[in-house]
N, CA and C atoms of all chains as a GROMACS GRO file, in nm:
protein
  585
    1UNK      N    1   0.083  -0.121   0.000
    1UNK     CA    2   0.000   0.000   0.000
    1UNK      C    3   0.086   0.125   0.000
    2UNK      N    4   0.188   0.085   0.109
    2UNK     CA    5   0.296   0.278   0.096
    2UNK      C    6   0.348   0.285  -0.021
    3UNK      N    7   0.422   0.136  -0.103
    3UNK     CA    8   0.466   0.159  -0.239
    3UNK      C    9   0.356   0.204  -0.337
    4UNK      N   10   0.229   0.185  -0.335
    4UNK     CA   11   0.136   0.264  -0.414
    4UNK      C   12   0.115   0.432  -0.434
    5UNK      N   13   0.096   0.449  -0.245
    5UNK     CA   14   0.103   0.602  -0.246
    5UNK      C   15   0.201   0.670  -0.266
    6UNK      N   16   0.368   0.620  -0.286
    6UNK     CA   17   0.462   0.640  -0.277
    6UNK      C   18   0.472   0.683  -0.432
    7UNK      N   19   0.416   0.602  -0.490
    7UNK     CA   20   0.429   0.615  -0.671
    7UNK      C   21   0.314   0.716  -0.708
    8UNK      N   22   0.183   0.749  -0.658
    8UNK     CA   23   0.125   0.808  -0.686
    8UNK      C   24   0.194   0.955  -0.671
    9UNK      N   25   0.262   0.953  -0.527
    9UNK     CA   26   0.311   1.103  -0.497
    9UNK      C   27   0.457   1.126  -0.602
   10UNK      N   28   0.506   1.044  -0.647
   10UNK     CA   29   0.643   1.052  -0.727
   10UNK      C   30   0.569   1.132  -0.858
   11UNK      N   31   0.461   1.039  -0.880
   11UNK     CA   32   0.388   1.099  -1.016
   11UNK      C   33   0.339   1.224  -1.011
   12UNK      N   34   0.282   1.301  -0.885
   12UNK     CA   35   0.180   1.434  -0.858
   12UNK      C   36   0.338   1.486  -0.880
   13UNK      N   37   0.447   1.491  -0.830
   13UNK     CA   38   0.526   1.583  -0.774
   13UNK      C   39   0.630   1.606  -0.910
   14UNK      N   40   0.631   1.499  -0.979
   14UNK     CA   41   0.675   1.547  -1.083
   14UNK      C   42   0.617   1.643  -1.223
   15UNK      N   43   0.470   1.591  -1.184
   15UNK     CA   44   0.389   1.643  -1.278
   15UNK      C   45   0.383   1.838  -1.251
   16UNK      N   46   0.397   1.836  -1.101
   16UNK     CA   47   0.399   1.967  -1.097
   16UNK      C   48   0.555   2.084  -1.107
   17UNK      N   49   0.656   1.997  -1.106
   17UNK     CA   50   0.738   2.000  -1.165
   17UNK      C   51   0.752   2.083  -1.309
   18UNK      N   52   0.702   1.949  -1.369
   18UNK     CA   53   0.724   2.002  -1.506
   18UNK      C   54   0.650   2.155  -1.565
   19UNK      N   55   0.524   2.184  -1.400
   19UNK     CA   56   0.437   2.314  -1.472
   19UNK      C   57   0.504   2.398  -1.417
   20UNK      N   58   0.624   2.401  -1.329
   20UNK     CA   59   0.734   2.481  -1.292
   20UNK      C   60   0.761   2.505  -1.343
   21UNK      N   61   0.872   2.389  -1.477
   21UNK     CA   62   0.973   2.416  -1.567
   21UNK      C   63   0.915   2.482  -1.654
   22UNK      N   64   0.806   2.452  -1.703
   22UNK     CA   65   0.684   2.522  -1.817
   22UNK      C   66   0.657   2.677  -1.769
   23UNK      N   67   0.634   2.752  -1.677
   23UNK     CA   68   0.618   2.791  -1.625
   23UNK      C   69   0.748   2.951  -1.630
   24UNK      N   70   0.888   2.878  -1.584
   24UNK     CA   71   1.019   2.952  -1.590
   24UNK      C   72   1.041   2.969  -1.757
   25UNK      N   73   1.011   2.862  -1.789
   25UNK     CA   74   1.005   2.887  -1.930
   25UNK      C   75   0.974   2.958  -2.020
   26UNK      N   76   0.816   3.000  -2.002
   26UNK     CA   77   0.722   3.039  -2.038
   26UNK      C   78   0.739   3.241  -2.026
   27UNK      N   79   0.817   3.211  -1.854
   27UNK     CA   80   0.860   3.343  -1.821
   27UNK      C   81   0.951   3.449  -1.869
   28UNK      N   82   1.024   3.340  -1.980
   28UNK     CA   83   1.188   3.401  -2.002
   28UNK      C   84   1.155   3.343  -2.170
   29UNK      N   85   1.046   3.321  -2.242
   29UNK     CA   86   1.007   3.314  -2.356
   29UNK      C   87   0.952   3.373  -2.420
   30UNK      N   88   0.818   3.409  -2.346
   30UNK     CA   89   0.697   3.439  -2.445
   30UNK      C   90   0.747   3.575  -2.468
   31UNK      N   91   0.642   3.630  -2.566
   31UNK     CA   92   0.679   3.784  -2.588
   31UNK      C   93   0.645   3.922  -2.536
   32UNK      N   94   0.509   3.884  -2.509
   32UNK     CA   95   0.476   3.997  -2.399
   32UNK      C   96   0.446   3.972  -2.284
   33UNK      N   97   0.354   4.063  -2.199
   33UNK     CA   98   0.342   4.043  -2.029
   33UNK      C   99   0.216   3.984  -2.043
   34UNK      N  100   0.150   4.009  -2.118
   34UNK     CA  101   0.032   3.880  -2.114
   34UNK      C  102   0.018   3.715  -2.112
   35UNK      N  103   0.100   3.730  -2.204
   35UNK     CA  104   0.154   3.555  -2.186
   35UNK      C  105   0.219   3.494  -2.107
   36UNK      N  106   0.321   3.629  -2.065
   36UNK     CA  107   0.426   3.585  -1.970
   36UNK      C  108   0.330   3.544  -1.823
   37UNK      N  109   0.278   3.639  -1.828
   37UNK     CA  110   0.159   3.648  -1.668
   37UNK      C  111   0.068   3.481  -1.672
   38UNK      N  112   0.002   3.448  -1.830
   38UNK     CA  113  -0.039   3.327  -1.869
   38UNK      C  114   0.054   3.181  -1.779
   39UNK      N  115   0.184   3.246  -1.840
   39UNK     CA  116   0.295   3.095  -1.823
   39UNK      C  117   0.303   3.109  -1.652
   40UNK      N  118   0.308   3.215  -1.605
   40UNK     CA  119   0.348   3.243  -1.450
   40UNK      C  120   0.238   3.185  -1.383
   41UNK      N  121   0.055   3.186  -1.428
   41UNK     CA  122  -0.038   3.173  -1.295
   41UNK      C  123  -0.034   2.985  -1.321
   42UNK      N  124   0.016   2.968  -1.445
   42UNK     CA  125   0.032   2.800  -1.440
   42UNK      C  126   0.086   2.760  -1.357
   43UNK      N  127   0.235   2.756  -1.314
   43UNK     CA  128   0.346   2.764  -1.228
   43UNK      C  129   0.265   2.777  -1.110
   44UNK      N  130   0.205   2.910  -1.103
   44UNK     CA  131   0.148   2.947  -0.932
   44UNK      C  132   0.030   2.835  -0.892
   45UNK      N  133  -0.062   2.790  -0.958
   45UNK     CA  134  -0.180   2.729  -0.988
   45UNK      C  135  -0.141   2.578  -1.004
   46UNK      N  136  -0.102   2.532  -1.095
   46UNK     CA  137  -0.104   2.355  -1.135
   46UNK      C  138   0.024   2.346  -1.044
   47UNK      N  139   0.123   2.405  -1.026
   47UNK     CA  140   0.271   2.339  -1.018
   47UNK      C  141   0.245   2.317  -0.858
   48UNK      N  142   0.237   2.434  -0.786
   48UNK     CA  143   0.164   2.432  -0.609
   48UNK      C  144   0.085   2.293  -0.637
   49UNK      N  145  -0.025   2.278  -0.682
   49UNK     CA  146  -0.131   2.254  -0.677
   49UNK      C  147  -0.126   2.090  -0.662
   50UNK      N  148  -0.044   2.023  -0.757
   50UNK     CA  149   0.068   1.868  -0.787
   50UNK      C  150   0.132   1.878  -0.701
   51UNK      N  151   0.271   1.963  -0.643
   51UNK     CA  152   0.296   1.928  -0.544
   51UNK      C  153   0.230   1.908  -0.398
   52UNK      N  154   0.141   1.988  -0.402
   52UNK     CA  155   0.074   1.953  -0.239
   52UNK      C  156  -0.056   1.820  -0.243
   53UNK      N  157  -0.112   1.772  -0.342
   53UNK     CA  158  -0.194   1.703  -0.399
   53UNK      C  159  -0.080   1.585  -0.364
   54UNK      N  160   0.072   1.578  -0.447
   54UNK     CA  161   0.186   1.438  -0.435
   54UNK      C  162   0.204   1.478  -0.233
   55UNK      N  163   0.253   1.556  -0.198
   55UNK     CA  164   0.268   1.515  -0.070
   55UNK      C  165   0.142   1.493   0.053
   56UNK      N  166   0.049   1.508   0.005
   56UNK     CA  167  -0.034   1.472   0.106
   56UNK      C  168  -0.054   1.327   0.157
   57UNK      N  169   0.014   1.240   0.073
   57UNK     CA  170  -0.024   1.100   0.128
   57UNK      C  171   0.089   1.062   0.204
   58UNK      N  172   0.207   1.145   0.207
   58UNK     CA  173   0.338   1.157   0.304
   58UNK      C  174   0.283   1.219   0.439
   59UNK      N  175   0.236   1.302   0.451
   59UNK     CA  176   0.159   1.366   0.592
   59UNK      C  177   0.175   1.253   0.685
   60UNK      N  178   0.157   1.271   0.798
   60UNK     CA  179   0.169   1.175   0.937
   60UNK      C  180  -0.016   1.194   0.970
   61UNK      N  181  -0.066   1.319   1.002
   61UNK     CA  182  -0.157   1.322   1.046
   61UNK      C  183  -0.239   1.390   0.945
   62UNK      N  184  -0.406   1.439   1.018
   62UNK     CA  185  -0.462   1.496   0.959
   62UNK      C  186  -0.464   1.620   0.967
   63UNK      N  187  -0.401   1.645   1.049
   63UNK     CA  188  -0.360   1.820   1.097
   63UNK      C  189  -0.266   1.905   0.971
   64UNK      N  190  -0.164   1.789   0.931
   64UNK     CA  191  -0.055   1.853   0.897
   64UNK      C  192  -0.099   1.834   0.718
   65UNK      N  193  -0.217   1.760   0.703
   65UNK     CA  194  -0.278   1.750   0.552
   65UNK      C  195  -0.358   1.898   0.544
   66UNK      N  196  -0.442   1.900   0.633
   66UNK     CA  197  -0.531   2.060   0.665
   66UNK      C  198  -0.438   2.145   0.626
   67UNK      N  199  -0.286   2.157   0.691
   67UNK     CA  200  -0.221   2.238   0.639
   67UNK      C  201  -0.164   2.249   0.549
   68UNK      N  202  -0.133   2.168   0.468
   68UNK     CA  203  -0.112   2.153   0.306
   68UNK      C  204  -0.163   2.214   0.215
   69UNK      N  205  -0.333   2.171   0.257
   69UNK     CA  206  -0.436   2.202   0.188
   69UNK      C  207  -0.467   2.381   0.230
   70UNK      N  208  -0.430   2.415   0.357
   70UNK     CA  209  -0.457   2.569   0.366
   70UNK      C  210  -0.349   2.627   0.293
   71UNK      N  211  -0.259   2.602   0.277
   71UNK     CA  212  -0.147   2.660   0.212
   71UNK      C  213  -0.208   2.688   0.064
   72UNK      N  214  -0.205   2.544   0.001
   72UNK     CA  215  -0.248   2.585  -0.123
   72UNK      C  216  -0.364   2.711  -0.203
   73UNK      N  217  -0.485   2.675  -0.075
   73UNK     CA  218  -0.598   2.775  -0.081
   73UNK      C  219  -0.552   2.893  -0.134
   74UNK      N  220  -0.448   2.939   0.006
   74UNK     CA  221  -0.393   3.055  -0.006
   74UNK      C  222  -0.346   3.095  -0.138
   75UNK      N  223  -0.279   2.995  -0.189
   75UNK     CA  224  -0.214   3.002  -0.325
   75UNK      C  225  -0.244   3.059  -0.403
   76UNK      N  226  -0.356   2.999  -0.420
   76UNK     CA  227  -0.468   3.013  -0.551
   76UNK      C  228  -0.569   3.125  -0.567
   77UNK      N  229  -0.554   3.196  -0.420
   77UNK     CA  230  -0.616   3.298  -0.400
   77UNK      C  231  -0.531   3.377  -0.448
   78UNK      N  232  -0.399   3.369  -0.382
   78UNK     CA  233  -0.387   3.456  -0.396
   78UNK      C  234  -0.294   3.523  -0.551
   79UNK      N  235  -0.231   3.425  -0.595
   79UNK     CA  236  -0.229   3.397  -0.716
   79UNK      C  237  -0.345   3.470  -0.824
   80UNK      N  238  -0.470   3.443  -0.775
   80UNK     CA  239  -0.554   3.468  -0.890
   80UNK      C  240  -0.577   3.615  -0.912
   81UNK      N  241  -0.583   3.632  -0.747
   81UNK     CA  242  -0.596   3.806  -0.726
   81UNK      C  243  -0.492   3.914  -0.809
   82UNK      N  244  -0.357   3.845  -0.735
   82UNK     CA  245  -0.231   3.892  -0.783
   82UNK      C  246  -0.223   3.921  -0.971
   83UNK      N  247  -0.270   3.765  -1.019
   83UNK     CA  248  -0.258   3.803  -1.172
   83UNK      C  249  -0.327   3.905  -1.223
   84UNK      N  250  -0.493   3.875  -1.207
   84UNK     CA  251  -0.623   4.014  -1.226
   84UNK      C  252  -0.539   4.169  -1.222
   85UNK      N  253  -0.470   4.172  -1.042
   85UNK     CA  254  -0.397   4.348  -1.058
   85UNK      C  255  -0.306   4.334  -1.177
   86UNK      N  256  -0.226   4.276  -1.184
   86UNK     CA  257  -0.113   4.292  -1.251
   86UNK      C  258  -0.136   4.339  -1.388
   87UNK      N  259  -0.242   4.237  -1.472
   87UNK     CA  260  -0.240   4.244  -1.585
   87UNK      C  261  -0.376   4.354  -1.600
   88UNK      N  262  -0.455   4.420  -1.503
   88UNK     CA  263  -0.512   4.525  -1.474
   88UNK      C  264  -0.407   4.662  -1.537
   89UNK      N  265  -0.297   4.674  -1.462
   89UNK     CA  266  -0.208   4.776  -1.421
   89UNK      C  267  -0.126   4.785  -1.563
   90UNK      N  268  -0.100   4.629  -1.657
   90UNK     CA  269  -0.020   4.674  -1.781
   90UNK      C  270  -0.151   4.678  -1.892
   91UNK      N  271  -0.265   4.703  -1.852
   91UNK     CA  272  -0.336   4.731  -2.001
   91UNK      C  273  -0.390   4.883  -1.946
   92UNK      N  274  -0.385   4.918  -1.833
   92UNK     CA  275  -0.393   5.063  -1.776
   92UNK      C  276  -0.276   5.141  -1.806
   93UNK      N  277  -0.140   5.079  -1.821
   93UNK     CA  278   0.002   5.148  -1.892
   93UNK      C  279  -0.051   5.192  -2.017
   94UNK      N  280  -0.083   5.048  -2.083
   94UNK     CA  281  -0.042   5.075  -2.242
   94UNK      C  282  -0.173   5.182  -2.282
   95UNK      N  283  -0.274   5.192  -2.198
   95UNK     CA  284  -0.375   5.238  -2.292
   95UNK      C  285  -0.328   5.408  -2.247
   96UNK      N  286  -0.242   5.437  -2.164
   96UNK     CA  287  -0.217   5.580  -2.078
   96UNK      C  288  -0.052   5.632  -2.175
   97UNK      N  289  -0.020   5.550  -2.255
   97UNK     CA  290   0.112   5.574  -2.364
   97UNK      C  291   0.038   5.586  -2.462
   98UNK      N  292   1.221   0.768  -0.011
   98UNK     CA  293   1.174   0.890  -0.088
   98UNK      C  294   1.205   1.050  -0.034
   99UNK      N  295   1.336   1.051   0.088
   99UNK     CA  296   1.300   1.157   0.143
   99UNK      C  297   1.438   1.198   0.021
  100UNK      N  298   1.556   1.141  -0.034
  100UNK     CA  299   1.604   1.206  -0.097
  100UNK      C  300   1.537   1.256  -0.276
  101UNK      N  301   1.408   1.200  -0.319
  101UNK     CA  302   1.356   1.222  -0.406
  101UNK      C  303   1.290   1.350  -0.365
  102UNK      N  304   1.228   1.380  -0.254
  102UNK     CA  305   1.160   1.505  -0.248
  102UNK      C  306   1.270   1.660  -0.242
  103UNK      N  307   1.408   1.591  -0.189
  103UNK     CA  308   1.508   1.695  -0.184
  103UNK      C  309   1.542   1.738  -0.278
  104UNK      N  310   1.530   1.654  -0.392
  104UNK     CA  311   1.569   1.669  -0.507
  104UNK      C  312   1.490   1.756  -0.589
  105UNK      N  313   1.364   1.714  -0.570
  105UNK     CA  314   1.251   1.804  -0.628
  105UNK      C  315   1.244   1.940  -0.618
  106UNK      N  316   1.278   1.969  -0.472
  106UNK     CA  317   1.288   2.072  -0.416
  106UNK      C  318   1.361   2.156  -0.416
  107UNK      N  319   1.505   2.102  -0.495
  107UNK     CA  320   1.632   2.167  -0.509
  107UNK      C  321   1.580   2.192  -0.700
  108UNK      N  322   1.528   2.134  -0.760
  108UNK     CA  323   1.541   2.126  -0.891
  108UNK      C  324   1.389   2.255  -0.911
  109UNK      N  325   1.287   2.265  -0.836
  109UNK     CA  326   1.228   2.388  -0.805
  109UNK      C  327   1.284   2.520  -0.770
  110UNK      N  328   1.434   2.474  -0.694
  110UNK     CA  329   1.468   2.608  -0.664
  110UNK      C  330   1.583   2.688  -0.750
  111UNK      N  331   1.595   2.612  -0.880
  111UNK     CA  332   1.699   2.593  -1.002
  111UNK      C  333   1.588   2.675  -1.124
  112UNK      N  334   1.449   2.657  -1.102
  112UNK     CA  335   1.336   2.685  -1.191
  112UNK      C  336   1.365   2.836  -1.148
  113UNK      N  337   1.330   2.919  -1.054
  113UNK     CA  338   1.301   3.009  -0.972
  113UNK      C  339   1.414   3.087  -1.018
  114UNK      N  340   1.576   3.018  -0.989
  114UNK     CA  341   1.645   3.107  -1.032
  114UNK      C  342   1.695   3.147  -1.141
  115UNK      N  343   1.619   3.039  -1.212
  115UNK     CA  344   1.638   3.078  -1.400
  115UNK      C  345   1.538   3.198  -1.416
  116UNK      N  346   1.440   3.179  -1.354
  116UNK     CA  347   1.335   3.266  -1.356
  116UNK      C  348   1.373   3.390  -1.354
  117UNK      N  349   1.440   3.434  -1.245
  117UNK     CA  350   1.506   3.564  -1.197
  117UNK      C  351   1.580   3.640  -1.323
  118UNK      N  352   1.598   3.535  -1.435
  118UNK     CA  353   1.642   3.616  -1.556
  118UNK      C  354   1.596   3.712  -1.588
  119UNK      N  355   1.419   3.686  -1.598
  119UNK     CA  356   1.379   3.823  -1.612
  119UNK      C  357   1.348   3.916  -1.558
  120UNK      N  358   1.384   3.935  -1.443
  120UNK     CA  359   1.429   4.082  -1.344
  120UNK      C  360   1.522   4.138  -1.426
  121UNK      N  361   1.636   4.093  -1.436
  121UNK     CA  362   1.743   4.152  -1.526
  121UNK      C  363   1.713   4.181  -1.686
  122UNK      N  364   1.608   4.110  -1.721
  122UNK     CA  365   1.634   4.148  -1.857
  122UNK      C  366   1.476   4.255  -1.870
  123UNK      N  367   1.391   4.264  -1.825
  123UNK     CA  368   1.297   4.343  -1.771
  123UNK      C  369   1.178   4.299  -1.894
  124UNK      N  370   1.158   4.373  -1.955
  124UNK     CA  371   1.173   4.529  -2.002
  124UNK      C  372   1.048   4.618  -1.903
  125UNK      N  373   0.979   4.580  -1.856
  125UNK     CA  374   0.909   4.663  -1.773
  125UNK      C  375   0.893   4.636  -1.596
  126UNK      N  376   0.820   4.690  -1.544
  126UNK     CA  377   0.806   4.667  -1.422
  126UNK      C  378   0.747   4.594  -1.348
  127UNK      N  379   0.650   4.539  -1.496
  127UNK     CA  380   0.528   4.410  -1.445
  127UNK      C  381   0.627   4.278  -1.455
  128UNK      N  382   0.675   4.281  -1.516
  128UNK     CA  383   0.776   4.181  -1.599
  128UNK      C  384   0.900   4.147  -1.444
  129UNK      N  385   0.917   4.254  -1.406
  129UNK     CA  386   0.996   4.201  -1.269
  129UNK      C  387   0.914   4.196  -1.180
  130UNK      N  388   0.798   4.234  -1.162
  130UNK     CA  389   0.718   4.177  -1.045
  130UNK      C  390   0.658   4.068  -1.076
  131UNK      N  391   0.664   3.979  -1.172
  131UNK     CA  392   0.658   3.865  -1.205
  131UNK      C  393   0.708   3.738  -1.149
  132UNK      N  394   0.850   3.790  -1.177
  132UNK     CA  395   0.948   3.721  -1.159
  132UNK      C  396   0.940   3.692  -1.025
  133UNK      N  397   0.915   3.821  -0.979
  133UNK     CA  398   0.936   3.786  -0.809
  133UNK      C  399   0.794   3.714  -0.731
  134UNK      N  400   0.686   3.716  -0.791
  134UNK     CA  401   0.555   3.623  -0.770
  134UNK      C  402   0.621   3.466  -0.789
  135UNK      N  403   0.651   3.436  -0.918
  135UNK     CA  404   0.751   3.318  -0.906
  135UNK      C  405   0.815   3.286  -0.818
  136UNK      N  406   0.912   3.372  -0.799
  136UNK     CA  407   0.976   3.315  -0.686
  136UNK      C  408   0.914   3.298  -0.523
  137UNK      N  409   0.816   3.391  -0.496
  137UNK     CA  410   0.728   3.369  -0.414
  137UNK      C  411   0.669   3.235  -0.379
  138UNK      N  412   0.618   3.197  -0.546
  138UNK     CA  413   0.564   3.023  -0.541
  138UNK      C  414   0.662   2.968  -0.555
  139UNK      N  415   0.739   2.959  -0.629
  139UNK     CA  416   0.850   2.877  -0.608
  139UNK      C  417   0.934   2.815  -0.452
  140UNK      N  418   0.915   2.918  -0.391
  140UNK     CA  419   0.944   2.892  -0.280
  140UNK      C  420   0.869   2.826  -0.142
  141UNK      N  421   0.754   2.867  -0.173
  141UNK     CA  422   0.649   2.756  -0.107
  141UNK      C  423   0.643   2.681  -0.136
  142UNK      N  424   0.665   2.614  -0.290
  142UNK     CA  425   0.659   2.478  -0.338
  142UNK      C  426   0.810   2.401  -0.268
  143UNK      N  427   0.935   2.472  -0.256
  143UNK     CA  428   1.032   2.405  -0.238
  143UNK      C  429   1.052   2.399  -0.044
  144UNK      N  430   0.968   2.495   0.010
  144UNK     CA  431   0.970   2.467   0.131
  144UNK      C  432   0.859   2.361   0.185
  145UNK      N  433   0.763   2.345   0.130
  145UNK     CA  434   0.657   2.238   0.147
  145UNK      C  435   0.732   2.062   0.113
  146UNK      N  436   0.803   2.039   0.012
  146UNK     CA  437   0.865   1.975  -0.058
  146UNK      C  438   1.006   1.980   0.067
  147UNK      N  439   1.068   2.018   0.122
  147UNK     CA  440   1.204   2.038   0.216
  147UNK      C  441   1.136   1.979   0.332
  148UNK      N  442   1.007   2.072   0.399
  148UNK     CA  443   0.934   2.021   0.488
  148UNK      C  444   0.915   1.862   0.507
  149UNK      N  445   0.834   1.801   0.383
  149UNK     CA  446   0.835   1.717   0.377
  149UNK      C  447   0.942   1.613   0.422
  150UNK      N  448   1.029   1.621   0.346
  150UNK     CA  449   1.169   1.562   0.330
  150UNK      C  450   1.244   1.517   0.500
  151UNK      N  451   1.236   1.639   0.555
  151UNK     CA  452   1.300   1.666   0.644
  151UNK      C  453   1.213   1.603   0.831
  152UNK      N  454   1.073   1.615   0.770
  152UNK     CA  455   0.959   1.573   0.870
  152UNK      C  456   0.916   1.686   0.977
  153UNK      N  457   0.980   1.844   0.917
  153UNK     CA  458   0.989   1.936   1.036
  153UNK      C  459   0.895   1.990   0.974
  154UNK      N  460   0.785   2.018   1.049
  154UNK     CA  461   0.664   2.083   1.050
  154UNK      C  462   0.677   2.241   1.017
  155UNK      N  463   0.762   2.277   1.112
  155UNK     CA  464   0.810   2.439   1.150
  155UNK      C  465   0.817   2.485   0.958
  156UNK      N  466   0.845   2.371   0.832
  156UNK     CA  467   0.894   2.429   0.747
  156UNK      C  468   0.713   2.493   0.701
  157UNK      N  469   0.621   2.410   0.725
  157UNK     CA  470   0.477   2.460   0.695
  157UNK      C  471   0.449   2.564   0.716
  158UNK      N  472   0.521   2.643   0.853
  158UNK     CA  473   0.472   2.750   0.885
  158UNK      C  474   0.502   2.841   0.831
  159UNK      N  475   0.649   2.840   0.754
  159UNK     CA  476   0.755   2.891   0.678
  159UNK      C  477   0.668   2.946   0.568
  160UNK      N  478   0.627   2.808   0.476
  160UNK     CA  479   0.567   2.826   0.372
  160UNK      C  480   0.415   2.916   0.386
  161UNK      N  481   0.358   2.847   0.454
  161UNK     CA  482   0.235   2.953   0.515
  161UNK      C  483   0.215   3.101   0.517
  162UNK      N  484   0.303   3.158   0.563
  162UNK     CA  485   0.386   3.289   0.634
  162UNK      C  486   0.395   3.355   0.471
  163UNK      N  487   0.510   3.263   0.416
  163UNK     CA  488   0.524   3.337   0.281
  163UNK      C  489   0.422   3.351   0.197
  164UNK      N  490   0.328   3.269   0.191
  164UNK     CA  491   0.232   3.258   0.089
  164UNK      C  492   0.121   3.420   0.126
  165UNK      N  493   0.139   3.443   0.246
  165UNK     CA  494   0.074   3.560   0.253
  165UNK      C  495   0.160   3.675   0.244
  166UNK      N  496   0.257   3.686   0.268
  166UNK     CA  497   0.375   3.802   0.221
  166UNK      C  498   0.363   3.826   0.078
  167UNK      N  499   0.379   3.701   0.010
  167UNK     CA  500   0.446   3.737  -0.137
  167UNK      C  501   0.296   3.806  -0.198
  168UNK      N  502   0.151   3.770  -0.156
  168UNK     CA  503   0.040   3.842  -0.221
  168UNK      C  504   0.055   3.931  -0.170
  169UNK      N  505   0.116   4.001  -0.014
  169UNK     CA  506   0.114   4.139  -0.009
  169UNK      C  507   0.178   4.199  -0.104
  170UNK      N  508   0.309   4.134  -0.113
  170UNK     CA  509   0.453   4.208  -0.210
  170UNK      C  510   0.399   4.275  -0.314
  171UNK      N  511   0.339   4.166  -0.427
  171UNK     CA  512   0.273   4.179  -0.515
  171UNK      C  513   0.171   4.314  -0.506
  172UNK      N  514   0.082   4.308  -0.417
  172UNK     CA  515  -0.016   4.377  -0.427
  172UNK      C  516  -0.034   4.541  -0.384
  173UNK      N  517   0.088   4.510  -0.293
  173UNK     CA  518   0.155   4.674  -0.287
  173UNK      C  519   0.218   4.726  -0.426
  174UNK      N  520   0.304   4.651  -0.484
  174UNK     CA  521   0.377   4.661  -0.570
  174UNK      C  522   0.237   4.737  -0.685
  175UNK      N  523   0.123   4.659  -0.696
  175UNK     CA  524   0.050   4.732  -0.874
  175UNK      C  525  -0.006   4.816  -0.763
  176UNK      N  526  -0.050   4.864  -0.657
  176UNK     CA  527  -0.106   4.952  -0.566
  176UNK      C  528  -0.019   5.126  -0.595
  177UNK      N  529   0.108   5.108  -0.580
  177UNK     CA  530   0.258   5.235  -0.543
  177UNK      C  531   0.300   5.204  -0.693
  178UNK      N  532   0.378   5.144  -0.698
  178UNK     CA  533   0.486   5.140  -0.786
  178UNK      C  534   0.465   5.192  -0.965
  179UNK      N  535   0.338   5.068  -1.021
  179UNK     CA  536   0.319   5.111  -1.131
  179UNK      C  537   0.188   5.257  -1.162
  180UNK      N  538   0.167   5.307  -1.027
  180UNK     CA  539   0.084   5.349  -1.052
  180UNK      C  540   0.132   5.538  -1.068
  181UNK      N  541   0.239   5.503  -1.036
  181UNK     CA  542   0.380   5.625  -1.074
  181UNK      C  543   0.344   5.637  -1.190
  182UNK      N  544   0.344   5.567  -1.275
  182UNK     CA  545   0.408   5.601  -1.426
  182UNK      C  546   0.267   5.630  -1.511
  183UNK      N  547   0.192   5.609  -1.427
  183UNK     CA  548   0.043   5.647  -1.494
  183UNK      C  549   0.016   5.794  -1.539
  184UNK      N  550  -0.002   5.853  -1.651
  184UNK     CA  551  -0.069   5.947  -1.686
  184UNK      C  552  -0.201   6.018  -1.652
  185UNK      N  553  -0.297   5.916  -1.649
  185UNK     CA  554  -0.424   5.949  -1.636
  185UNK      C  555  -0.450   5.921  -1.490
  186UNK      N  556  -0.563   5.977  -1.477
  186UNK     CA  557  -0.604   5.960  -1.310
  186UNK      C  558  -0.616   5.837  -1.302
  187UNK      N  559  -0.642   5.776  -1.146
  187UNK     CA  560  -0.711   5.665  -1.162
  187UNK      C  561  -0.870   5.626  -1.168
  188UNK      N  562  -0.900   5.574  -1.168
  188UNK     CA  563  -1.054   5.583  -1.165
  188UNK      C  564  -1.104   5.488  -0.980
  189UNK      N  565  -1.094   5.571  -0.938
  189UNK     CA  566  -1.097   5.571  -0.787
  189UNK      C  567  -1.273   5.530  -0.729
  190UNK      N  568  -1.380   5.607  -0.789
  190UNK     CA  569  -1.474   5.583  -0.739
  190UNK      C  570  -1.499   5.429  -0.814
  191UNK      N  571  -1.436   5.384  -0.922
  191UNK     CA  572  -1.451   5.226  -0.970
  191UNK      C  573  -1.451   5.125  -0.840
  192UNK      N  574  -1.344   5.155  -0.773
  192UNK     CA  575  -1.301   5.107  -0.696
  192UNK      C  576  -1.380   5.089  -0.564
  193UNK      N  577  -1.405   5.221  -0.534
  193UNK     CA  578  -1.480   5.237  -0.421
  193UNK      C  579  -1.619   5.179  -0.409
  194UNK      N  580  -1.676   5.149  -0.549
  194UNK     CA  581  -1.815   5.101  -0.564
  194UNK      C  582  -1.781   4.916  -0.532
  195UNK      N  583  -1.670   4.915  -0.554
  195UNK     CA  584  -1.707   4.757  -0.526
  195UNK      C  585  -1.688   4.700  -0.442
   0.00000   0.00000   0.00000
């Protein structure tokens, strides 16, 4: 059974991984701040999202899963908020040039 | 598996600092406050992931802590910073209505 959850979490943690690498990538590629902001809430969103999803079956208790899972919340909140200003603030630039 | 999660965690924190490229290469101000949102997540992902590894709880709180800093960072940041370079007013009562 631990070698099951063990492989399941190898699989979440890499998967979010790769929306890291996708992600840095994405950051230091695309061409403008729109896309770039695109490649970044992936990273903030799926990549968090796989890793805390792969380590939760590592947790000891249920306390320390709650906190996994509050972390992420946070994430995604705040992540989502964060992108909205941002890309608020560069179409409020360009339209003020 | 605790050296697989170190690994993860080190190879997250290799993402982050490639990332940081574009602070340096900019070209604007959103573009480095980007970077640094990244690294924000980046770093909760690699302290959650260390946490793990390590079995020390204290790193949760770590990550926790940051996850609400880096949305302040951010959110001061389009609040002050870009709002310098603005021409036009802002539209303030938008704001206030919601």
């Amino acid at each position: 059974m631990s070698a099951i959850l063990d492989a399941f979490s190898i699989v979440a943690i890499v998967a979010g991984l790769v929306f890291f690498l996708a992600g840095t990538v994405g950051l230091l590629r695309f061409p403008d701040a729109y896309t770039r902001l695109h490649a970044l809430t992936k990273a903030d969103n799926l990549g968090v999202a796989l890793v805390v999803i792969g380590l939760l079956p590592q947790m000891d208790g249920v306390l320390a899963a709650l906190k996994l899972v509050l972390v992420w919340l946070l994430v995604m909140l705040s992540s989502a908020a964060v992108s909205q200003l941002i890309a608020r603030s560069v179409r409020r630039q360009e339209f003020s040039e | 598996m605790g050296d697989f999660l170190l690994s993860a965690g080190a190879f997250i924190v290799l993402m982050v600092a490639l990332g940081l490229v574009r602070v340096a290469r900019g070209p604007g101000r959103a573009e480095r406050m980007m970077a640094a949102q990244l690294l924000g997540t980046g770093a909760i992902g690699a302290l959650l992931l260390f946490g793990a590894a390590s079995g020390d709880g204290a790193m949760f709180d770590v990550a926790l802590t940051l996850a609400l800093l880096s949305a302040f960072a951010s959110i001061a940041f389009v609040k002050f910073a870009l709002r310098q370079d603005q021409k036009v007013p802002d539209d303030d009562t938008e704001e206030g209505a919601r």
